[in-house]
Backbone as a chain_set.jsonl record, in Angstrom:
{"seq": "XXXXXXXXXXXXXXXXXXXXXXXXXXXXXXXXXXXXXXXXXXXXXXXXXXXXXXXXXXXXXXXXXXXXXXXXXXXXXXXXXXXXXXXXXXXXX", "coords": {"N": [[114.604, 7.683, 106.39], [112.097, 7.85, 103.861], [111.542, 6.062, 101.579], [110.106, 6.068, 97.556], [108.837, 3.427, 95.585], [108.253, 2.533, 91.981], [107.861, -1.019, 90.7], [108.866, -3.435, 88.685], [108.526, -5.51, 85.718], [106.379, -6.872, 87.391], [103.671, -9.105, 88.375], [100.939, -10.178, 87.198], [99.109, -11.716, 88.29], [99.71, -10.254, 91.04], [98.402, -8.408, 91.437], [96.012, -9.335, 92.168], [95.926, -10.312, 94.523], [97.31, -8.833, 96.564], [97.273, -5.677, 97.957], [96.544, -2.102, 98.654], [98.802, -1.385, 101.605], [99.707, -3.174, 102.017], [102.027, -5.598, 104.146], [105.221, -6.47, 102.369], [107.69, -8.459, 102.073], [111.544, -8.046, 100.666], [113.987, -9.276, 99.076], [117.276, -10.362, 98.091], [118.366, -11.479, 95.275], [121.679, -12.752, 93.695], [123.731, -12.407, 91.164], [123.969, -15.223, 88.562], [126.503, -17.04, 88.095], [127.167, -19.338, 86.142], [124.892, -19.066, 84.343], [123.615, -19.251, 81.204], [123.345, -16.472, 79.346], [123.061, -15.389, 76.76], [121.874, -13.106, 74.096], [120.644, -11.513, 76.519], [122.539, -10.235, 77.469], [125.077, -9.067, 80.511], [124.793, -10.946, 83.971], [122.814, -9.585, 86.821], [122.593, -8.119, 90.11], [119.305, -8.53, 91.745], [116.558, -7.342, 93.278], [114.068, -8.691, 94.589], [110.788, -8.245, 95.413], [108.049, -10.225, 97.724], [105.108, -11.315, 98.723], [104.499, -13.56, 100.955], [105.104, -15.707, 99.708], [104.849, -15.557, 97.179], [105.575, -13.574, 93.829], [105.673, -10.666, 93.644], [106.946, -7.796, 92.281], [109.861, -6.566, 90.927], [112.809, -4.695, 91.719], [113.493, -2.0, 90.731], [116.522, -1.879, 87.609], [117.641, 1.066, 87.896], [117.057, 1.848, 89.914], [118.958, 0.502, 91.676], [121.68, 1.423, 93.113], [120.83, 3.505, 94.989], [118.99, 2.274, 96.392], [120.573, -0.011, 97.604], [121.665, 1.196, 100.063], [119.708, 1.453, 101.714], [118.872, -0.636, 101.774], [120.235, -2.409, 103.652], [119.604, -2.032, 106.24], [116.732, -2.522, 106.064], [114.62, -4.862, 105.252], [111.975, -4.838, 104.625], [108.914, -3.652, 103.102], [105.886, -1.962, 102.649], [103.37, -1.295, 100.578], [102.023, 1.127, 98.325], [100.66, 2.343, 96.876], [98.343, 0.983, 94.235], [97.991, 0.052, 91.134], [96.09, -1.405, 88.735], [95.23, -1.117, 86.055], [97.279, 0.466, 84.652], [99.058, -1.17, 85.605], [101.115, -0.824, 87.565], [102.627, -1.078, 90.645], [103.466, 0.576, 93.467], [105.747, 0.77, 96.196], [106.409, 1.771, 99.366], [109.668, 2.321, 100.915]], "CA": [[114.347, 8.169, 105.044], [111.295, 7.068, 103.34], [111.962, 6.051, 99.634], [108.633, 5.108, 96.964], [109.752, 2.944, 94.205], [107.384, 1.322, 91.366], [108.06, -2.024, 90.829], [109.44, -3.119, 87.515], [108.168, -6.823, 86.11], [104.864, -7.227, 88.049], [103.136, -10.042, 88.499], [99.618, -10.566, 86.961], [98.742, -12.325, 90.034], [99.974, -9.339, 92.144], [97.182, -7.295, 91.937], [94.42, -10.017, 92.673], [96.537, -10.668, 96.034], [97.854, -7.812, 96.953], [96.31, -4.773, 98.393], [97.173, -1.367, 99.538], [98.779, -1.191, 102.825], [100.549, -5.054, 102.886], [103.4, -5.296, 103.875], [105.937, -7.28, 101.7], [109.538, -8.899, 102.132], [112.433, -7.9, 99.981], [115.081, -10.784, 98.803], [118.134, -10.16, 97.372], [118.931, -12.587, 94.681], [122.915, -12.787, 93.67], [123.765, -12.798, 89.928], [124.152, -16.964, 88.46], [127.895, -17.213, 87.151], [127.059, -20.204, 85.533], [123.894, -19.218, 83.776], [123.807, -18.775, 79.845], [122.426, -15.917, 78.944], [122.862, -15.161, 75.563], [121.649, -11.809, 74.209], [120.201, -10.878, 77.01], [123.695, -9.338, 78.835], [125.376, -9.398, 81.946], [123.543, -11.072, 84.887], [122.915, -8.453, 87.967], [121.972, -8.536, 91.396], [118.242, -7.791, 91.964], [115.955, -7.133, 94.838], [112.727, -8.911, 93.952], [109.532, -8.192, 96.065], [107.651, -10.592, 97.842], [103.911, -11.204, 99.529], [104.699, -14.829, 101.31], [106.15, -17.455, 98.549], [104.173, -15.53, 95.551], [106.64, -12.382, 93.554], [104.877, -9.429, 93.345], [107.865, -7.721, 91.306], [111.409, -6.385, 91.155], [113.126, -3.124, 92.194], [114.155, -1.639, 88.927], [117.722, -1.35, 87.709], [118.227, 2.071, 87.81], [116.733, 2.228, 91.663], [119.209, -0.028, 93.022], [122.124, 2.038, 93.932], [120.518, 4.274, 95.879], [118.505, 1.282, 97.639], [121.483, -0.603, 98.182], [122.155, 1.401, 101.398], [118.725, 1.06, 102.768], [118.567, -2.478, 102.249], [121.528, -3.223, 104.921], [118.981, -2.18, 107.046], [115.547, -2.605, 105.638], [114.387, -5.637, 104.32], [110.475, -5.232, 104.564], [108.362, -2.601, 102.868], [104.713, -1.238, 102.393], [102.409, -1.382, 99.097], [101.497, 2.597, 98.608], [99.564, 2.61, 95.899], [98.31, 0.229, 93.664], [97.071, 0.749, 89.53], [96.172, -2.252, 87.869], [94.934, -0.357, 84.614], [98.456, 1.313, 84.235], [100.132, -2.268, 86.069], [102.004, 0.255, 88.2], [102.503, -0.839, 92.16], [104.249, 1.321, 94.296], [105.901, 0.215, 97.424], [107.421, 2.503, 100.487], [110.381, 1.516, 101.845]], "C": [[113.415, 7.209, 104.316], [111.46, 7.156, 101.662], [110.849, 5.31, 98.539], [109.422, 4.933, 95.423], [108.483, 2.013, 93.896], [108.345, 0.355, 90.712], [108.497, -2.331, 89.377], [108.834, -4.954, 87.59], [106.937, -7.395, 87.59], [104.196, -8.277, 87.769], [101.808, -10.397, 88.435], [99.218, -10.779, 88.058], [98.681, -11.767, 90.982], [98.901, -8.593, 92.328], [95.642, -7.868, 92.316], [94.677, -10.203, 94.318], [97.267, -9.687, 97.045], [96.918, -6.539, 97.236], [97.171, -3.503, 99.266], [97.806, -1.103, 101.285], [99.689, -2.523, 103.294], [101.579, -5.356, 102.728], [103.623, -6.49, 103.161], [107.24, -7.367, 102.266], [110.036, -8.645, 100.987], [113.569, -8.72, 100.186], [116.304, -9.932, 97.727], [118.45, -10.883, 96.984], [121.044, -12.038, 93.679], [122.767, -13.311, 92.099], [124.334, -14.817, 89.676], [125.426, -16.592, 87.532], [127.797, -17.818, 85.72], [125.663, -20.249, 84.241], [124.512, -18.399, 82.309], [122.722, -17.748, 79.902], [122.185, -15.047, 77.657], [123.08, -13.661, 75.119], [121.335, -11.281, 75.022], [121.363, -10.028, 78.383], [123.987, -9.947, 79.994], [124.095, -9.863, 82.987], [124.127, -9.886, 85.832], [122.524, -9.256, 89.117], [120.809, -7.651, 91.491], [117.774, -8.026, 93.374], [114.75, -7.562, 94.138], [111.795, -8.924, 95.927], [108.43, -9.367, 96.625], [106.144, -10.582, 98.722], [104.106, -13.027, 99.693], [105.837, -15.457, 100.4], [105.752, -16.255, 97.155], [105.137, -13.645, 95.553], [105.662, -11.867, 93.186], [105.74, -8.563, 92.262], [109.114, -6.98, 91.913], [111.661, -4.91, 91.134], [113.949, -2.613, 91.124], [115.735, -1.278, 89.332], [118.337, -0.33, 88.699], [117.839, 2.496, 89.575], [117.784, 1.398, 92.84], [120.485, 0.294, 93.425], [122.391, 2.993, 94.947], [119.18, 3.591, 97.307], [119.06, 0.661, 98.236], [121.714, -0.536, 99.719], [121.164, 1.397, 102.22], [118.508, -0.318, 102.498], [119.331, -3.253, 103.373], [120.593, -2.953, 106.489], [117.219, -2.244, 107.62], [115.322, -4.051, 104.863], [112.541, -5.932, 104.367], [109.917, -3.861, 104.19], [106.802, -2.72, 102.875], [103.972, -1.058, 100.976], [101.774, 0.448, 99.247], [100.493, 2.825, 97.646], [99.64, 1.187, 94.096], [97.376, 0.425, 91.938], [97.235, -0.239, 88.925], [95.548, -1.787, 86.659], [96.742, 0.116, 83.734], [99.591, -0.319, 84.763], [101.142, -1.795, 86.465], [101.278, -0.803, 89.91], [104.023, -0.446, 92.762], [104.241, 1.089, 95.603], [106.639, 1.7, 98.11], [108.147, 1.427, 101.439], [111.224, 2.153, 103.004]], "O": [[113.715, 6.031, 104.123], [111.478, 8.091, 100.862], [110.7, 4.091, 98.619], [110.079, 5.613, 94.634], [107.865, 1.234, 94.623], [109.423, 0.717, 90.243], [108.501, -1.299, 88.706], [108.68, -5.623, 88.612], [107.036, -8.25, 88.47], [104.104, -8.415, 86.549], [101.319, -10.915, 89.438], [98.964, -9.856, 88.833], [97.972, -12.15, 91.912], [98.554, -8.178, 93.434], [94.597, -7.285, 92.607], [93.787, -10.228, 95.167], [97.678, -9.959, 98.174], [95.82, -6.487, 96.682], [98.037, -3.652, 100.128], [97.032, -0.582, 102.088], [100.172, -2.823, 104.385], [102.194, -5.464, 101.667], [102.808, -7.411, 103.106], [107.798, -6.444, 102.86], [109.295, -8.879, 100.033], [114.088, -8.877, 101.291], [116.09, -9.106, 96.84], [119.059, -11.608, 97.77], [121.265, -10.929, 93.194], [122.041, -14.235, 91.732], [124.938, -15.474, 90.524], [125.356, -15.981, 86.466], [128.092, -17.328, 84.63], [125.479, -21.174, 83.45], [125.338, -17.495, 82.185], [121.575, -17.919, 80.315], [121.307, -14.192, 77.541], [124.041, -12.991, 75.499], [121.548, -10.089, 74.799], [121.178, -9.544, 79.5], [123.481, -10.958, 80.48], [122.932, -9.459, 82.972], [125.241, -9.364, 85.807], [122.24, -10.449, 89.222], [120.899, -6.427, 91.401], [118.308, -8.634, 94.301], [114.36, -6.919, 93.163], [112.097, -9.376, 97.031], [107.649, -9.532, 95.688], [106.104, -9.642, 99.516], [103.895, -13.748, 98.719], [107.058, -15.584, 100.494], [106.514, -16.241, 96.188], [105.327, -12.855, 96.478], [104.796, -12.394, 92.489], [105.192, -8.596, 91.161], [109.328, -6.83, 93.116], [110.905, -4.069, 90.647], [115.084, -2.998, 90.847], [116.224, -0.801, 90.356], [119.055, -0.47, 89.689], [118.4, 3.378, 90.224], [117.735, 1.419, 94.07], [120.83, -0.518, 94.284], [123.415, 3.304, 95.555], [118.739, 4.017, 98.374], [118.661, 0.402, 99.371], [121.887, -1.479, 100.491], [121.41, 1.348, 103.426], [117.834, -1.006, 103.264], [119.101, -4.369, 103.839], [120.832, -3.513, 107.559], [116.663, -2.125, 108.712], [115.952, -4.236, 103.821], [111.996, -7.019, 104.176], [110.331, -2.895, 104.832], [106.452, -3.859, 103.184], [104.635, -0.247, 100.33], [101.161, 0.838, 100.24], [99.531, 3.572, 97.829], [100.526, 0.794, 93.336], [96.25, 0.909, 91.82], [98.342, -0.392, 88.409], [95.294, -2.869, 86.13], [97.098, 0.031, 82.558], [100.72, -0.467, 84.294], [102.202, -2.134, 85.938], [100.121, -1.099, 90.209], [105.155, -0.905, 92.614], [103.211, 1.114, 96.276], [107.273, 2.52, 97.445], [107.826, 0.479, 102.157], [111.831, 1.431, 103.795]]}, "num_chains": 1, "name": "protein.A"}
């Protein structure tokens, strides 16, 4: 099952280095117990996007209980389309 999700928090940087077609790694970072975070709510667990060391961006909220179950066996996706005017990139995973 192929699933296309735009990216949420993008990375200026992402679209000078990045390019249709490359693949990326997906990281699952684990909410920080210990971290203050004020107004800004509960911490979560995200899936942030990578091209090497440098974050391209993060797999939005609302996309990640229905990615959850392809991540147990996916952890590398595809760049599908890329819109730096709109700062939209869309990965297949």
């Amino acid at each position: 099952m192929d699933m296309i999700i735009n990216l949420s928090s993008v990375s200026p940087v992402s679209f000078l280095l990045a390019k249709t077609g490359d693949r990326l790694s997906i990281k699952k970072k684990m909410p920080n117990k210990f971290e203050f975070r004020g107004s800004l709510g509960k911490a979560t667990t995200m899936y942030i996007v990578f091209k090497g060391q440098t974050k391209i961006g993060i797999i939005p909220p609302n996309c990640i209980n229905e990615f959850e179950s392809i991540y147990a066996n996916k952890r590398n996706c595809i760049i599908k389309n890329i819109d730096p005017e709109k700062k939209i990139i869309a990965i297949e995973v």
